[in-house]
matplotlib code that plots the C-alpha trace (Angstrom):
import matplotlib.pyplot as plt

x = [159.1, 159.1, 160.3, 157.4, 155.2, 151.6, 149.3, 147.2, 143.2, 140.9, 139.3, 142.5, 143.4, 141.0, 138.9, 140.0, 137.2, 138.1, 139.9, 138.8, 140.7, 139.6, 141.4, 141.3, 142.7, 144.5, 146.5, 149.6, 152.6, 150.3, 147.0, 144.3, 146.0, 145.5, 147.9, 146.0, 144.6, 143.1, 142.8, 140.1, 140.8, 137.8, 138.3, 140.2, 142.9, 146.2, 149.5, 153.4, 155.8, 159.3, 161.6, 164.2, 167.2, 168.5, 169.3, 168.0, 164.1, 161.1, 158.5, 155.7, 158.6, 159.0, 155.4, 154.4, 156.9, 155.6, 152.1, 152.9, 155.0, 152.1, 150.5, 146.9, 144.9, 145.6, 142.4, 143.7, 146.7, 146.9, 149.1, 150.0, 152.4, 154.6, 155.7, 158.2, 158.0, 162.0, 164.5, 161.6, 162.6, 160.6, 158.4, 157.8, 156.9, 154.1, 152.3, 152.4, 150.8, 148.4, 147.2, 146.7, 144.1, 142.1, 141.8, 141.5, 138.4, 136.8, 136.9, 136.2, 139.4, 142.7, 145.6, 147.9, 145.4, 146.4, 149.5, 150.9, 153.2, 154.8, 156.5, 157.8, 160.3, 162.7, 163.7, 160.3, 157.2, 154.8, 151.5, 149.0, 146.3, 146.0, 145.9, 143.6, 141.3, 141.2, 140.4, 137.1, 136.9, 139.3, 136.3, 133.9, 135.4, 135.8, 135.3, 136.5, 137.3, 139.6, 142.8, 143.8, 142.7, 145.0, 147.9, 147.5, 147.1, 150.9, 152.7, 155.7, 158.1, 156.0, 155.2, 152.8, 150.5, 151.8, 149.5, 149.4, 146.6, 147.1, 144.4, 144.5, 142.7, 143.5, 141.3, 138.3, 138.3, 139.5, 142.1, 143.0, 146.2, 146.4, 148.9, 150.1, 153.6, 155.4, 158.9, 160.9, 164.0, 165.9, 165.4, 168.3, 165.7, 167.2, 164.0, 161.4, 160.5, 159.8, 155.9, 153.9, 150.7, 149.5, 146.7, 145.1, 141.7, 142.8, 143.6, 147.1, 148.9, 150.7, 153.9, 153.3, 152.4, 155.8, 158.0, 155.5, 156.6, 160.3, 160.4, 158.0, 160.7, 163.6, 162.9, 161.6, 162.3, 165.9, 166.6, 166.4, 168.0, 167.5, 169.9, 171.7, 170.2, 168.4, 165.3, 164.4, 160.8, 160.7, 158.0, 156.0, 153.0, 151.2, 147.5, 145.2, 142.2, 140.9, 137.7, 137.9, 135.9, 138.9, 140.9, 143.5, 147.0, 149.3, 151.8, 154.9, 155.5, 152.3, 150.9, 148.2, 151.0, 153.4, 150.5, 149.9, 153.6, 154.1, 151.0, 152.2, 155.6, 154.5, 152.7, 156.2, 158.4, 155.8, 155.2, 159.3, 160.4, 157.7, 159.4, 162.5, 160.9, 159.5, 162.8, 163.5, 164.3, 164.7, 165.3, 166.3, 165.5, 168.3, 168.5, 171.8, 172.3, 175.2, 175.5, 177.9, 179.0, 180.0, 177.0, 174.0, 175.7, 178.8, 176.1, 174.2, 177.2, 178.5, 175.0, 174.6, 178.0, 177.0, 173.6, 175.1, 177.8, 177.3, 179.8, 177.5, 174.2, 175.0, 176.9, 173.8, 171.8, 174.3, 174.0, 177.4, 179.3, 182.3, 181.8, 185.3, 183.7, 181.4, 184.2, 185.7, 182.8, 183.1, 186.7, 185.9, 182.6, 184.1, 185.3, 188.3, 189.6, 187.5, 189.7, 189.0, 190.3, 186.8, 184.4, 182.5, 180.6, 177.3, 175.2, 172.3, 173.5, 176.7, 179.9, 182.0, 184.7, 186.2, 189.8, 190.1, 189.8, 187.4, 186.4, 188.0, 184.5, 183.5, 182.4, 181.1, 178.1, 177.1, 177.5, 175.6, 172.9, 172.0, 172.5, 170.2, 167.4, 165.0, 165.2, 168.5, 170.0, 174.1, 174.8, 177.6, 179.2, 181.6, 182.6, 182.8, 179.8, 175.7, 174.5, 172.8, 171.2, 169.4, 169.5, 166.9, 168.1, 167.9, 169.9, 171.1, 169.2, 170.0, 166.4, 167.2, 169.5, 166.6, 164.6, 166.0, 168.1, 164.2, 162.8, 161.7, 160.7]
y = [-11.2, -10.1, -13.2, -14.8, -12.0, -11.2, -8.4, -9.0, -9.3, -6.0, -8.2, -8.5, -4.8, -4.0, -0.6, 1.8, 3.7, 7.5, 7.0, 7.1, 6.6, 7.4, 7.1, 8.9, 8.4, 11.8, 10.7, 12.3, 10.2, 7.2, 7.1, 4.5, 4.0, 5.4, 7.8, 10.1, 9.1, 11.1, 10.2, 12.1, 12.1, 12.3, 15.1, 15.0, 12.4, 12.8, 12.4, 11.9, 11.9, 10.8, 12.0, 11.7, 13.1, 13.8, 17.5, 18.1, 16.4, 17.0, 20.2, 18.2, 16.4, 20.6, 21.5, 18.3, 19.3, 22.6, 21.8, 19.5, 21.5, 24.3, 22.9, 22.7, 19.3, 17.2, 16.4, 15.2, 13.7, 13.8, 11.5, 11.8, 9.2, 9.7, 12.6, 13.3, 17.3, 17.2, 19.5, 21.7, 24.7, 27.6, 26.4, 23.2, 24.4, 26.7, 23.8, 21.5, 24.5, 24.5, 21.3, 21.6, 24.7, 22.7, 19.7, 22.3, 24.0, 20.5, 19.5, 22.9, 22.8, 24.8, 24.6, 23.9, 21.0, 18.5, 16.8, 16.3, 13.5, 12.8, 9.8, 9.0, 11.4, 13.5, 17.4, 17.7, 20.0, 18.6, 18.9, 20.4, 21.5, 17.5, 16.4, 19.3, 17.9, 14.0, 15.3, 15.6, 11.6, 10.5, 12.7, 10.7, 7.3, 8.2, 4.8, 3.2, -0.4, 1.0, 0.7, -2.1, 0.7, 3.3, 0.5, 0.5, 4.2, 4.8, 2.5, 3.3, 0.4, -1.9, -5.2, -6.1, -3.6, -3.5, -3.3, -5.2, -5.2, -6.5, -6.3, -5.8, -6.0, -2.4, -1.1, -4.2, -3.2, -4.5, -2.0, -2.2, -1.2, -1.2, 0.2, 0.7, 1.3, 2.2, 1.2, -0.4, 0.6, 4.0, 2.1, 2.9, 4.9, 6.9, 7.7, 6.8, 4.7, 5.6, 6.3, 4.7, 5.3, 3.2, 4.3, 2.8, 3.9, 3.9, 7.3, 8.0, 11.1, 12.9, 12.6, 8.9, 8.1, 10.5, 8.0, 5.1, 5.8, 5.9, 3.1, 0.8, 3.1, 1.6, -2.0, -2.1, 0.8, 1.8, -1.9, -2.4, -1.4, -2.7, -0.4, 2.3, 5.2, 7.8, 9.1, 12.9, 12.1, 9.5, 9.7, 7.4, 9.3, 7.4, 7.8, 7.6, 8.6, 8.1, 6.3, 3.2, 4.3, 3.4, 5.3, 7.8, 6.3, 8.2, 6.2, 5.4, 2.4, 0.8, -2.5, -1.2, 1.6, -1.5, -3.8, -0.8, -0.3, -4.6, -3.9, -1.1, -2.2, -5.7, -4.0, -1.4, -4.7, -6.7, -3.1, -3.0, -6.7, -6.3, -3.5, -5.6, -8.8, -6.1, -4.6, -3.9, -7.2, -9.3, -12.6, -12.9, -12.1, -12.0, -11.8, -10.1, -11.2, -9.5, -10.6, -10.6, -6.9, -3.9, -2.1, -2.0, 0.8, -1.8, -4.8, -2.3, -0.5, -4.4, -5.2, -2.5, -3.4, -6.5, -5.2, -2.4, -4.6, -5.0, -7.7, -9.1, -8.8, -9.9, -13.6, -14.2, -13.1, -16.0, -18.7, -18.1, -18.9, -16.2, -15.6, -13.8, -11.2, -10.9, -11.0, -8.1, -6.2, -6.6, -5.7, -2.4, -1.4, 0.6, -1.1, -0.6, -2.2, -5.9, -9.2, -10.9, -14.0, -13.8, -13.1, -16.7, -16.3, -18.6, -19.2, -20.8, -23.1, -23.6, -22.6, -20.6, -18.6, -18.7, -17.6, -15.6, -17.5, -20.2, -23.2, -26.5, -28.0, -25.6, -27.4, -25.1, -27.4, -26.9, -23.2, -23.5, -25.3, -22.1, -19.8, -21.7, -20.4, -17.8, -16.6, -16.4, -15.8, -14.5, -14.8, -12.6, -13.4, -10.9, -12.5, -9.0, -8.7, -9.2, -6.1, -7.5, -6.4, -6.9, -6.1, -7.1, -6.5, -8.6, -9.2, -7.5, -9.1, -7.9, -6.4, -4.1, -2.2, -2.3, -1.1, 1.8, 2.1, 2.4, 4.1, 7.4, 6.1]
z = [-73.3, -69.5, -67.2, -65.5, -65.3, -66.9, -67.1, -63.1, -64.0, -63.3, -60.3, -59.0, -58.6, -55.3, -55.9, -53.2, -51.5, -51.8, -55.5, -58.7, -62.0, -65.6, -68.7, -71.9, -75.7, -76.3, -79.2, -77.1, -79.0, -80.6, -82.3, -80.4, -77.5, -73.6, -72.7, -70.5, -66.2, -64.0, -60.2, -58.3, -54.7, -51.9, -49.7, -46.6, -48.3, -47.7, -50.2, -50.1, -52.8, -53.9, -56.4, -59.0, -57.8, -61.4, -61.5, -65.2, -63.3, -65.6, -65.6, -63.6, -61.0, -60.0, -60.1, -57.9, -55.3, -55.6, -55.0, -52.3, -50.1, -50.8, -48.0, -50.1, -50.1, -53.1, -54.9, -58.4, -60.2, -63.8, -65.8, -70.0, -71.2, -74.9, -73.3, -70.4, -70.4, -69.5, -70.9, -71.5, -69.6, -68.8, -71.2, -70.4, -66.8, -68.4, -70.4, -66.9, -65.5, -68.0, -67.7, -64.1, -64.7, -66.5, -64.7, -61.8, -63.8, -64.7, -60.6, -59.0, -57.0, -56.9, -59.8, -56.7, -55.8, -58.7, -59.4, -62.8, -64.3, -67.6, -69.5, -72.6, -74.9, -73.1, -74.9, -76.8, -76.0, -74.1, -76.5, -74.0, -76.0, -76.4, -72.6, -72.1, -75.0, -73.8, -69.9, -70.2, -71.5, -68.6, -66.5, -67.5, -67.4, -63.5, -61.2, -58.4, -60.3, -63.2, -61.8, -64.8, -67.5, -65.6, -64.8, -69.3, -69.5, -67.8, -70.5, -72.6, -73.7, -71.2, -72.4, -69.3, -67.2, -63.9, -60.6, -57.0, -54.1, -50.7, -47.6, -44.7, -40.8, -38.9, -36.0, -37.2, -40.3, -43.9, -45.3, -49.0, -50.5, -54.4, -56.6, -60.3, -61.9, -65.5, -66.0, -68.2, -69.1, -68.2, -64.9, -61.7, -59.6, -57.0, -54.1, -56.4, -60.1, -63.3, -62.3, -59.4, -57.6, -54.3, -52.6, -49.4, -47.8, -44.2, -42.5, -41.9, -40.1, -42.4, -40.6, -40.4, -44.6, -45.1, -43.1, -44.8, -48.4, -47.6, -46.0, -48.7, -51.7, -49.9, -50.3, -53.4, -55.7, -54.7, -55.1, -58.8, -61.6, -65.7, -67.0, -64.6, -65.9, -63.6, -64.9, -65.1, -64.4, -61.4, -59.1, -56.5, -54.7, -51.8, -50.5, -47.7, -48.1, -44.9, -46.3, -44.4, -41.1, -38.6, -36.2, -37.9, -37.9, -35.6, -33.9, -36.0, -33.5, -33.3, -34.4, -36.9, -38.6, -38.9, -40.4, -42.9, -43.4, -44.4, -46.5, -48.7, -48.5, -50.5, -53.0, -53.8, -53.4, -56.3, -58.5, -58.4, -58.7, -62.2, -63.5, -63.7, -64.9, -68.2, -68.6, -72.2, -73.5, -70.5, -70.6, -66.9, -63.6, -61.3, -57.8, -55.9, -52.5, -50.8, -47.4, -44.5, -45.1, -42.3, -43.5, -45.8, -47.7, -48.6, -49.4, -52.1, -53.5, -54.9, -55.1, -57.6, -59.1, -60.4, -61.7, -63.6, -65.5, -69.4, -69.3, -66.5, -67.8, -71.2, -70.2, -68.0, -71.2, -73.4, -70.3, -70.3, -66.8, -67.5, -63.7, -63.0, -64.3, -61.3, -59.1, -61.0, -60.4, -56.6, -56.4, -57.8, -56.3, -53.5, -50.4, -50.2, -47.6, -48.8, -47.8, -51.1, -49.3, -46.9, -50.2, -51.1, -54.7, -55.0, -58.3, -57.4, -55.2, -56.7, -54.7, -57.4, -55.6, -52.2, -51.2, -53.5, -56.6, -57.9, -55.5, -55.7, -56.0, -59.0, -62.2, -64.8, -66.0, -62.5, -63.5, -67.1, -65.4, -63.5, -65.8, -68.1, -65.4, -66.1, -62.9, -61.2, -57.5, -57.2, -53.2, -52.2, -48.9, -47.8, -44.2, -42.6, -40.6, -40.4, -43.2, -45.8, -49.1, -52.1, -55.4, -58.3, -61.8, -65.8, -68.2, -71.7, -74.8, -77.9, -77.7, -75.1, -78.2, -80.4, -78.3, -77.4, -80.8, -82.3, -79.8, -81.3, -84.4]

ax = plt.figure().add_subplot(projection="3d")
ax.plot(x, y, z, "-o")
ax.set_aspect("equal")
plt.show()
């Protein structure tokens, strides 16, 4: 079950004026079940996008970029889930394009003008003539308050819907920020997540929402791993519709981009601490600290090394304090000239290493009694300087095999 986390309530998910979400059953993967969104964007809104870095990225990750860097205003996005349209080839690029036209035809806009995305089953043929069926349902569903429906609509191995709102006072004026994710396992994004969508209504430069997203992407999303494997579909998409009546956000150093920037920052940092809390049979939610490095690049590269472990992951799954192993993991993360004799290892608030080998005042029921927690903290201290990072990651349950032993089937 995911770690302290439930589905958020529809009134918690605050409409954004400019967007509106509707949801269809397409029978994609699954009979009775949503697996098809469409967001209708007001004119004059404005979109960035990050990416999976994976070379073998899906159809739609290569057709969004496309339509992005076309320089046309986005007006759309269209979302299937039980299929990821990846190692699809030339044909797999085809049936995104597809879809596209006839969203395109329903909304009287461009093909270039709508964005696609796809989760679920990598290597199989997208089944188009099925999302082209179920759009004109997700057409008519269209609304400002569906944002829970579309949070549901994105699911694969989720347990729990995943969506966060904050507002905001810019210019006089209230400025919402909501946003939805999918993710649950296949979960080490690199410049984006599995799927997520925030939206604001306040108007942003262009220039100014690009540098937005990639800061907000790298404290949250490129700080959390469930199981180390890159998707071929990752993708987070931000938007400002402009819709909120104040003055267009320009300056990159000013008081009301860096309110806006907190704002949408929060609601990446909650959408991406969920993601971990529902990873594939999590039990735990841990919490990597690495502090005291040269640079951030140092903190995250052990940071990640202790995420990543099986060995780790499945003694914090037991409640089993076989913490040398988490020592093992920093010595080989990469820094290579570390003074082990500097590094101090906390659990919780338990001292467990320091000059290079385990405290004097370690007792491990002190350690069991942490890792009896369902949420965890493992403070690094590296004693080599004032970087800092963070790392969000779970455990290994014997579910997490299941899962994903079961997963087509």
């Amino acid at each position: 079950m995911p770690v302290n986390l439930v589905s958020p309530s529809s009134h918690e998910l605050h409409p954004v004026k400019g967007v509106l979400l509707g949801v269809a059953e397409a029978n994609i993967r699954k009979p009775n079940r949503k697996d098809l969104l469409v967001m209708q964007l007001a004119a004059g809104s404005r979109v960035a996008g990050v990416f999976t870095q994976n070379r073998f990225c899906a159809a739609p990750v290569v057709l969004c970029k496309e339509h992005l860097s076309s320089g046309d205003e986005i007006r759309a996005l269209l979302v299937n889930t039980g299929n990821a349209n990846a190692g699809t080839g030339e044909d797999g690029l085809m049936r995104a394009r597809r879809s596209c036209e006839a969203l395109a035809g329903l909304l009287n806009c461009a093909d270039s003008q709508v964005l696609p995305f796809s989760t679920g089953v990598i290597m199989e043929p997208l089944p188009v003539e099925r999302v082209v069926a179920g759009l004109p349902a997700c057409i008519a569903d269209l609304k400002e308050d569906n944002w829970l429906n579309a949070a549901q609509a994105i699911m694969t191995t989720d347990i729990v819907a995943k969506g966060a709102s904050r507002r905001v006072e810019i210019g006089g004026r209230a400025i919402t920020v909501t946003g939805i994710a999918k993710g649950s396992g296949m979960i080490h994004p690199n410049m984006a997540t599995m799927l997520g969508y925030i939206a604001t209504d306040a108007p942003v430069a262009q220039r100014a929402l690009e540098a937005m997203i990639h800061h907000a992407v790298n404290h949250s999303f490129n700080c959390i791993t469930v199981d180390g494997d890159t998707s071929t579909n990752d993708s987070l998409i931000l938007i400002a519709t402009g819709q909120a009546g104040c003055a267009e956000i320009v300056d990159m150093h000013g008081a009301e981009y860096r309110a806006l920037q907190e704002a949408v920052t929060a609601v990446a940092m909650q959408l991406a601490q969920a993601i971990v809390r529902d990873g594939e049979g999590a039990t735990k939610f841990m919490t990597i600290q690495v502090q005291g490095g040269r640079d951030q690049s140092e903190c995250r590269k052990i940071g990640y090394a202790i995420a990543h472990s099986p060995l780790i992951k499945t003694a914090f799954f037991a409640s089993d304090p076989n913490l040398g192993r988490i020592l093992a993991a920093i010595g080989y993360a990469g820094v290579a000239d570390l003074d082990v004799n500097l590094v101090k290892l906390y659990l919780g608030d338990v001292l467990v290493a320091e000059n290079g080998g385990r405290a004097a005042s370690y007792q491990e029921a002190d350690g069991q009694r942490v890792m009896k927690e369902a949420e965890i903290t493992v403070r690094v201290v590296l004693g080599r300087g004032k970087a800092e990072s963070t790392v969000w990651t779970c455990d290994f349950s014997y579910d997490y095999v299941k899962i994903n032993a079961d997963y087509r089937t």
